[in-house]
N, C-alpha and C positions, 0 to 999 in steps of 0.2 A: 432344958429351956422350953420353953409355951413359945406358941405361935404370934407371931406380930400381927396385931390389929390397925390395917394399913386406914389411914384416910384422904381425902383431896392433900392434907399438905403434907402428910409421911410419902406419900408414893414414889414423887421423885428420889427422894435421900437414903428411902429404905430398897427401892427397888431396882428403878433406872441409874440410881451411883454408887452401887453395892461393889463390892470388890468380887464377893462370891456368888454363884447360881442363887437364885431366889424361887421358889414354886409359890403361886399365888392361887386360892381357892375362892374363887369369881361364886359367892352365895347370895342368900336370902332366908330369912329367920321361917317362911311360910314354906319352903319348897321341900317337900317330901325327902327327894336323893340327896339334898346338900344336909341334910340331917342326919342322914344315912354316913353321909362322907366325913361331918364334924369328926367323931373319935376319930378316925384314920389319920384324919390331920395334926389334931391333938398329938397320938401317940407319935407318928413321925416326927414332930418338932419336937419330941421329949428323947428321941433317938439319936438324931440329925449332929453331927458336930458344927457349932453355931459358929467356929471360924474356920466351916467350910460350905457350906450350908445356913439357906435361912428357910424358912415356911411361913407364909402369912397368907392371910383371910382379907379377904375385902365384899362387904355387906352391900350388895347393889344396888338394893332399894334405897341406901343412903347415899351412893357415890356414882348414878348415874350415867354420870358423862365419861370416868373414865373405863365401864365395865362397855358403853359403846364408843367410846375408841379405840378398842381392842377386839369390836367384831362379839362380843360376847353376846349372842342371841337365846343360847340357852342355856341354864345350869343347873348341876356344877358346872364350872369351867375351871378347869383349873393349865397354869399355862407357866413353862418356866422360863424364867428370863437368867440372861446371861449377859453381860456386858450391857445393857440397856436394853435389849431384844430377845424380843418372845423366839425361843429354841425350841419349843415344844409344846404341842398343846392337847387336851384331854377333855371330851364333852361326856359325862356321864359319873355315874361313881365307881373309883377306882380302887384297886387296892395297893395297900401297906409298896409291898415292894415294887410295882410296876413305879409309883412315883418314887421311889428310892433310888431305883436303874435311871430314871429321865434325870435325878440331880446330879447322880455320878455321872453320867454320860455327857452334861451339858458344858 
């Protein structure tokens, strides 16, 4: 499975009323390390068991308001929610298995 391409109106349904952990990658198409980060995410969501796990991308520059309602100052941010609530959060780029541990963990 590929990563979900969150927007204003996927967020709530795909993220906040998930049944499973979600990890979200808080990007931009211009920023050096989220470019860096893309394949990591890619392959993890190609990994990931999709009815235990999700992985999705949300594009800042187009979705503003909800990358600063979660505090998102710089990115990547990548941040995993659990039950409606961010469980963990990661400012930089990360690898493969460090965000693999944060989904099993959450």
């Amino acid at each position: 499975m590929s990563e979900i391409i969150l927007t204003n109106q996927t967020f709530s349904q795909e993220v906040l009323q998930s049944q499973v952990p979600v990890l979200v990658d808080f990007w931009a198409p211009w920023c050096g390390p989220c470019r860096l980060q893309g394949p990591i995410i890619e392959e993890l969501a190609k990994e990931v068991d999709p009815a235990k796990f999700k992985v999705a991308k949300l594009n800042v520059d187009d979705h503003q308001a909800l990358a600063g309602q979660y505090n998102v100052m710089s990115i990547p941010s990548l941040l995993v929610f659990k039950n409606g609530q961010v469980v963990k959060q990661f400012v930089g780029v990360q690898n493969k298995e460090t965000l693999k541990a944060a989904l099993v963990q959450a």
